[in-house]
C-alpha positions as CSV (number, residue, x, y, z in Angstrom):
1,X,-316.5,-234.5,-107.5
2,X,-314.0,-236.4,-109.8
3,X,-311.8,-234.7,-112.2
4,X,-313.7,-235.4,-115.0
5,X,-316.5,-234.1,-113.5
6,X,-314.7,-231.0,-113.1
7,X,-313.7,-230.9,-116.8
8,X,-316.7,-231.8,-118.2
9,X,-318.7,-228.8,-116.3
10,X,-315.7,-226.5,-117.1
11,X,-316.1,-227.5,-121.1
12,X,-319.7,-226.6,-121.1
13,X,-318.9,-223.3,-119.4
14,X,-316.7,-222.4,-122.0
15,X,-319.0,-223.5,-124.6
16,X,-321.1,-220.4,-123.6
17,X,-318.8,-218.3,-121.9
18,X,-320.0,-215.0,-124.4
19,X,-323.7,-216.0,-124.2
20,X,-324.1,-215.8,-120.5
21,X,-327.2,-214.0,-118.6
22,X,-326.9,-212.6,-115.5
23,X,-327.8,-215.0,-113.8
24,X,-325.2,-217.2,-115.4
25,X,-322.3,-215.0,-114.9
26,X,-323.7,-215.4,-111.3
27,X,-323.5,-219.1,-111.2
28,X,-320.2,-219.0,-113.2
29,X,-318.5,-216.2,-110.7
30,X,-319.7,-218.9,-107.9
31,X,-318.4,-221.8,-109.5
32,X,-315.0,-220.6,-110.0
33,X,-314.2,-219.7,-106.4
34,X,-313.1,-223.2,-105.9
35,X,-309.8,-223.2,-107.4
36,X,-309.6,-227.2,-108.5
37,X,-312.2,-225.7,-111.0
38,X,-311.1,-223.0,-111.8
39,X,-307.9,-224.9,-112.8
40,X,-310.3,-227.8,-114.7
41,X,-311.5,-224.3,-116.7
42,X,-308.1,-223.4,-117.6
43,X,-307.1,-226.5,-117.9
44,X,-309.6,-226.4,-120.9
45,X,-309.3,-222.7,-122.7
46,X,-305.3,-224.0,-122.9
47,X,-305.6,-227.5,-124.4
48,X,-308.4,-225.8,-127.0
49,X,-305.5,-223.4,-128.1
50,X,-307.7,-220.5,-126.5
51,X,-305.8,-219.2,-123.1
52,X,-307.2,-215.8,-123.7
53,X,-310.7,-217.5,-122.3
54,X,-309.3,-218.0,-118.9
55,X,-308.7,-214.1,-119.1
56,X,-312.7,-213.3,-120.1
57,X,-313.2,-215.8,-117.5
58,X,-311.2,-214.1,-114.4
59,X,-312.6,-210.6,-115.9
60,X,-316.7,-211.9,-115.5
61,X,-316.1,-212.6,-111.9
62,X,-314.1,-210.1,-111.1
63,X,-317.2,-207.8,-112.4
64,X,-320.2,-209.5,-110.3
65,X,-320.7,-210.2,-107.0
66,X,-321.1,-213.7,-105.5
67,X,-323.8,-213.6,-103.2
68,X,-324.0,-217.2,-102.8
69,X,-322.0,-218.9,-100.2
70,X,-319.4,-221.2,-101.8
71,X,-319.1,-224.2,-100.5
72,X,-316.0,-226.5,-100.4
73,X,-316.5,-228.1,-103.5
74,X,-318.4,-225.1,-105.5
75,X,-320.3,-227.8,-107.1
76,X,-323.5,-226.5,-109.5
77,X,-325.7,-228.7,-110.3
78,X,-326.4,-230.3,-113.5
79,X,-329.3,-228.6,-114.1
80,X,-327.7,-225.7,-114.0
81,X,-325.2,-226.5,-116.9
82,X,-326.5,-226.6,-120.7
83,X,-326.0,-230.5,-121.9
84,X,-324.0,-230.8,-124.9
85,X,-323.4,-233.9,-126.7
86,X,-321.2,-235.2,-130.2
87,X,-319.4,-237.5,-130.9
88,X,-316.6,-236.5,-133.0
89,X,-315.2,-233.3,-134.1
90,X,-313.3,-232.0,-137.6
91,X,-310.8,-230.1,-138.3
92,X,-312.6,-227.4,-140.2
93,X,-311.2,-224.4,-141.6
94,X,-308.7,-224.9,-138.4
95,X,-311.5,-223.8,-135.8
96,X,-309.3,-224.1,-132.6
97,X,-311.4,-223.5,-130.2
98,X,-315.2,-224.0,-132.1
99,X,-318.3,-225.4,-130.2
100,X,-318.0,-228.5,-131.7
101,X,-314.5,-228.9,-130.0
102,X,-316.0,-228.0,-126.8
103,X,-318.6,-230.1,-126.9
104,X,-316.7,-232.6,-127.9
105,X,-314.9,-233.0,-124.7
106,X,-318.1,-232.4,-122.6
107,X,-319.5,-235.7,-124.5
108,X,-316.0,-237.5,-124.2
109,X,-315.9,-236.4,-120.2
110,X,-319.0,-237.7,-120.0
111,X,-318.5,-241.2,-120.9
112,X,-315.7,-241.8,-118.4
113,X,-317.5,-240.5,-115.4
114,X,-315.3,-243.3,-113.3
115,X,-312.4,-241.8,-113.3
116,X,-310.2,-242.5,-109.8
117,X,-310.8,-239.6,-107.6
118,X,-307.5,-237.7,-108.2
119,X,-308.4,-236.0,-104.3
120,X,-308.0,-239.5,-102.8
121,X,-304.6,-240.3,-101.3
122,X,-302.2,-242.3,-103.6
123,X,-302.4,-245.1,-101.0
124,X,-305.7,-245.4,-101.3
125,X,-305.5,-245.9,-105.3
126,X,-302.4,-248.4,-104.8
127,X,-304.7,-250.5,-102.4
128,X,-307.3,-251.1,-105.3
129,X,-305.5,-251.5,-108.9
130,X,-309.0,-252.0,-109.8
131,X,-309.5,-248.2,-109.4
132,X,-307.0,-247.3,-112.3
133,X,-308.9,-247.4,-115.6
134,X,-307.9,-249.5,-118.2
135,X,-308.3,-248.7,-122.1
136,X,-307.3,-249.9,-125.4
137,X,-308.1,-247.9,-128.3
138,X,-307.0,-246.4,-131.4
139,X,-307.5,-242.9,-132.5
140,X,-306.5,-241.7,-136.1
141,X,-306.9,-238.1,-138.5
142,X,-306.7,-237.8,-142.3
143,X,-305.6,-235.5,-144.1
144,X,-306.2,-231.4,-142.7
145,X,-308.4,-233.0,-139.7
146,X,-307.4,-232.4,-136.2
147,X,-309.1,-233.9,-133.2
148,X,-309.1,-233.8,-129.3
149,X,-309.1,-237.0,-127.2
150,X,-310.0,-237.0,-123.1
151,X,-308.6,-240.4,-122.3
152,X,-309.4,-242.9,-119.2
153,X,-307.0,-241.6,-117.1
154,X,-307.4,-237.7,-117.5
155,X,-304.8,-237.0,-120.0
156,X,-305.8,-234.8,-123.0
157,X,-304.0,-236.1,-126.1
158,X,-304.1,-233.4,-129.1
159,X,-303.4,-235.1,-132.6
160,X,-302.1,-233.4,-135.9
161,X,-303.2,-233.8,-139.4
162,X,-302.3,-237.9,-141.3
163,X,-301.3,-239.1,-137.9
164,X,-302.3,-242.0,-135.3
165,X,-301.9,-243.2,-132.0
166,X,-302.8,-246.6,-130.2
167,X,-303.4,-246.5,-126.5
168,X,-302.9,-249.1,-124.3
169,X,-303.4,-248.6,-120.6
170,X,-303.5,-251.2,-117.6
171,X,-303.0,-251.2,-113.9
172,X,-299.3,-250.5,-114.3
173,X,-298.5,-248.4,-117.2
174,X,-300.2,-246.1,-119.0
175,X,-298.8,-247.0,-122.4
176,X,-299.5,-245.1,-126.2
177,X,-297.6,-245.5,-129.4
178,X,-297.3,-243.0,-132.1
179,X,-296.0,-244.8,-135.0
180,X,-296.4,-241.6,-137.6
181,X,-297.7,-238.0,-137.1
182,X,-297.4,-235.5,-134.6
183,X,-299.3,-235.1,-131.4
184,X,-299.4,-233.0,-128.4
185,X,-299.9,-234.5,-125.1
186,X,-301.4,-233.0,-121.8
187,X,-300.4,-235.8,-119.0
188,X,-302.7,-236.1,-115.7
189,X,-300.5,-236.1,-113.1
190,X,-300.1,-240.2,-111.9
191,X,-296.6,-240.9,-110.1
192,X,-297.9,-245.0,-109.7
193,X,-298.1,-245.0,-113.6
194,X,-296.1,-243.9,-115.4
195,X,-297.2,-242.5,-119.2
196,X,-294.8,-244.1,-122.0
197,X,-295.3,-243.2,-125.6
198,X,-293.2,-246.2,-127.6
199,X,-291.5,-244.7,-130.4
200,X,-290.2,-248.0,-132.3
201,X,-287.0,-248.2,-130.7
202,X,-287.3,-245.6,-128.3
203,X,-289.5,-243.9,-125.5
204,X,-290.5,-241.2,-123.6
205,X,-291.7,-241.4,-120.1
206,X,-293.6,-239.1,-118.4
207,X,-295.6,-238.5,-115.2
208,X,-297.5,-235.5,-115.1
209,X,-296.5,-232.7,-118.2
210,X,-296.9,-231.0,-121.5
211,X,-295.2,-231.8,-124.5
212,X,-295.0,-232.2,-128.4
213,X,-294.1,-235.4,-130.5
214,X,-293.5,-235.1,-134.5
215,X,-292.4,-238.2,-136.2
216,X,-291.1,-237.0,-139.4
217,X,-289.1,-239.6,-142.3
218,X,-286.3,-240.5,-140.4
219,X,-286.5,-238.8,-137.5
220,X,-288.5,-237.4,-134.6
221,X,-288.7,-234.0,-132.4
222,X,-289.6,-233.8,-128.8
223,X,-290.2,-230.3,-127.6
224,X,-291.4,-230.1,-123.8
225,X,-293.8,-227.4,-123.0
226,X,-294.6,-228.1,-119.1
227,X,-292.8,-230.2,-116.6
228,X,-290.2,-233.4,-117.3
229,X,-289.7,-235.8,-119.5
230,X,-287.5,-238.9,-119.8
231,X,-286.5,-240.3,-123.1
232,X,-285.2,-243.4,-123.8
233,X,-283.0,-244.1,-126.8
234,X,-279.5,-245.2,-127.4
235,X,-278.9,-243.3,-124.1
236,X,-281.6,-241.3,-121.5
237,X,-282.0,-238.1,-121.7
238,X,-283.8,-235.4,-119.3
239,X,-285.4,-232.7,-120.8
240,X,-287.1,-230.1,-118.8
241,X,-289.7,-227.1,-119.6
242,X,-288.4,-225.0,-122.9
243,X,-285.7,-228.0,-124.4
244,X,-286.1,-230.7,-126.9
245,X,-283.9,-233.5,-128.5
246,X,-283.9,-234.5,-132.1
247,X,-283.7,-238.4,-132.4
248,X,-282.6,-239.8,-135.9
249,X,-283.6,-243.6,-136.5
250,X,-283.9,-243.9,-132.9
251,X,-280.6,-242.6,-131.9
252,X,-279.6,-239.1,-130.6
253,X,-279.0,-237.3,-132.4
254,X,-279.1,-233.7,-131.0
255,X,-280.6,-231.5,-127.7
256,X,-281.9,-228.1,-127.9
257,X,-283.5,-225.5,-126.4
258,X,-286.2,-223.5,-128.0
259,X,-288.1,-220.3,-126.9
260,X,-290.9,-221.5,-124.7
261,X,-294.3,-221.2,-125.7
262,X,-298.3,-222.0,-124.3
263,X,-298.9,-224.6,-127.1
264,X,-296.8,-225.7,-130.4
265,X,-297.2,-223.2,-133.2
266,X,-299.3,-225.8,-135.3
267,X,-302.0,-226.1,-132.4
268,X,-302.5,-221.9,-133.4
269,X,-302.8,-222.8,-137.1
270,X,-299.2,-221.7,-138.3
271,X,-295.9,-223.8,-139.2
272,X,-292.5,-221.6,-138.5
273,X,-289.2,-223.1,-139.6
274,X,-285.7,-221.8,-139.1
275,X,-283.0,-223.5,-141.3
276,X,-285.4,-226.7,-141.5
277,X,-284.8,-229.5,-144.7
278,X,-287.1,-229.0,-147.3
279,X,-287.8,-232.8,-147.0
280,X,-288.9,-232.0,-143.0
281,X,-290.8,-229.2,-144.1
282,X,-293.0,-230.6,-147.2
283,X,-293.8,-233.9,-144.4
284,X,-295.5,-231.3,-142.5
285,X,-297.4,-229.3,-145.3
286,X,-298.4,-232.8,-146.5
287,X,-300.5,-233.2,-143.4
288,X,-302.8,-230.4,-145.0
289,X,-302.4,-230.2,-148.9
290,X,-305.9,-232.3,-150.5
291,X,-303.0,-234.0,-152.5
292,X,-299.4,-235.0,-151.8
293,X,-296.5,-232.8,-152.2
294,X,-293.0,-234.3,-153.9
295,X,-289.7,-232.8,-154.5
296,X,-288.2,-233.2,-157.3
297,X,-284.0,-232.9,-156.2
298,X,-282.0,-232.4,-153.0
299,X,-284.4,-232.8,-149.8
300,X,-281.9,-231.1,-147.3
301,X,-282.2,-227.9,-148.9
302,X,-282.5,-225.4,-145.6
303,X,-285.8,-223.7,-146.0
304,X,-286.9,-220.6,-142.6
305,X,-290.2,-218.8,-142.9
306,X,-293.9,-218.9,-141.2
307,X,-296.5,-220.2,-143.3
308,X,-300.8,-220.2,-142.6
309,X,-301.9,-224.2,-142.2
310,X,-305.1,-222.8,-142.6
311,X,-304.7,-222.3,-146.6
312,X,-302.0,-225.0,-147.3
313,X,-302.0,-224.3,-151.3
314,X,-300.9,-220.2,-150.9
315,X,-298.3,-221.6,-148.2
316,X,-297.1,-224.3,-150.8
317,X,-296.9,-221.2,-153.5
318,X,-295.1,-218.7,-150.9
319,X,-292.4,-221.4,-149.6
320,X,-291.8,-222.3,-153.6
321,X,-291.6,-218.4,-154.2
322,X,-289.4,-217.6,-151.1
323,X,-286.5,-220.4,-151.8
324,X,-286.9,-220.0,-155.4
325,X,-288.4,-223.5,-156.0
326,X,-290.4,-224.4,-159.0
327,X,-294.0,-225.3,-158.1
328,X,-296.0,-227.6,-160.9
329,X,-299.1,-228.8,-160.0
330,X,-300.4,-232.4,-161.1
331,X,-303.2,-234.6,-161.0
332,X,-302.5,-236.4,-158.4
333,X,-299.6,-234.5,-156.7
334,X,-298.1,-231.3,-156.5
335,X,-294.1,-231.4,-157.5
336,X,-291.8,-228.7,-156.0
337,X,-288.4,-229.1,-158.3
338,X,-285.1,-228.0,-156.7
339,X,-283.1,-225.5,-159.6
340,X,-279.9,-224.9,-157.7
């Protein structure tokens, strides 16, 4: 069974993970003794912002008893699995983890059924470049939308709100560009090809990890979440689990380290700031408010607090209210003035 395989059976049991019968939490307690899916299943409850899943999960087969023999692969049939089947999700009222996520990546894992076997040796791959899956495609979100992409080659790319990203992937590379936005990026482990994201003048190169790109006015954060990363600007850096670099016009600009979380805060709905600009700060809320935000005065101003995506408009009133900001909404835009 190929990895999308795996993923696409493990997103239909999570669909209906508090629906099951008995007999499904028998077939369920049986399909998770192998462990390639049980990590395709958790693989899934993390990259849908929903980890706790994989703990409902572990607790339904830890309460039945498998009477079946599980075989190597702990394959169930199709038949066994509900079919789901959309085509594109929406970020509404910032549903994390709603059925139609889910079933979005059941219909997306279903289309690329012809994934490369990630069980077969590397050499094996390397013999046949044909094997690697090429793609070329272009995924974009308005405004307050977010949306969940399986591409060709296994990775699970996560987009924000007003953001896009091209992907182009051949036998060599596997090569995206993010040329505004934020996204987050779940890397299937590859060591022939390389994953690049092209960042105007710089890079980041990865092989197999977790980690967080937001392109903001001038400048653009990295935060790794799982594994190493390389970037490539006016020098290379390394950056490992739980550290991130700040990269101004494409130059370093400064490395840090952060307090290591599952996912990003704005995968869980929420945007925390410590000592950020005002300017950073309103590029994110823009990615939610149904109109633009401007400021009216000095963008640097240093601005900390944790404010709800989910109802951009009382997060707009509570960050004017907390660093005494005047807040006037117009037609077309909302205007935050600087009084100091």
């Amino acid at each position: 069974m190929t990895e999308s395989q795996r993923l696409e059976q493990a997103a239909e049991w999570f669909d209906r993970i508090d629906e099951f019968s008995e007999q499904e939490k028998l077939l369920f307690a049986e399909w998770l003794t192998c462990a390639d899916n049980q990590q395709a299943f958790t693989r899934i409850a993390t990259a849908l912002g929903q980890p706790e899943v994989k703990v409902a999960a572990q607790r339904i087969k830890d309460s039945v008893t498998v009477t079946l023999v599980p075989t190597a692969s702990a394959s169930i049939s199709e038949e066994d699995i509900k079919d789901s089947r959309v085509t594109k999700t929406f970020w509404n009222n910032i549903g994390l983890a709603s059925a139609a996520a889910v079933a979005l990546f059941a219909a997306l894992f279903t289309l690329n059924n012809n994934l490369p076997d990630p069980t077969s040796p590397p050499h094996h791959q390397a013999a046949n470049s044909a094997s690697y899956q090429s793609q070329s495609k272009q995924f974009i979100t308005g405004i307050g939308e977010h949306s969940s992409s399986l591409l060709k080659d296994g990775s699970i790319v996560y987009l924000n709100g007003d953001s896009a990203l091209t992907v182009n992937h051949n036998e060599n590379f596997r090569e995206v560009s993010l040329p505004h936005g934020q996204a987050y990026f779940d890397i299937a482990h590859e060591p022939r090809r390389p994953f690049i994201v092209q960042l105007d003048t710089a890079s980041v190169q990865v092989v197999g990890t977790a980690f967080d790109i937001d392109r903001l006015a001038d400048k653009t954060e990295i935060r790794v979440y799982e594994g190493l990363v390389k970037v490539n600007a006016d020098k290379a850096l390394m950056l490992h689990k739980g550290e991130g670099v700040i990269l101004r016009n494409g130059q370093w600009q400064s490395t840090f380290t952060f307090t290591n979380m599952q996912l990003p805060d704005w995968r869980t709905g929420w945007l925390e700031v410590n000592q950020q600009p005002l300017g950073d700060v309103v590029i994110r809320l823009n990615r939610y408010t149904d109109k633009p935000i401007r400021i009216n005065g000095q963008t640097d101003l240093p601005v900390s607090g944790r404010f709800n995506l989910k109802v951009p408009q009382q997060a707009l009133q509570l960050l004017s209210a907390m660093d005494d900001l005047t807040l006037t909404e117009l037609p077309d835009y909302y205007q935050l003035s600087v009084t100091l």
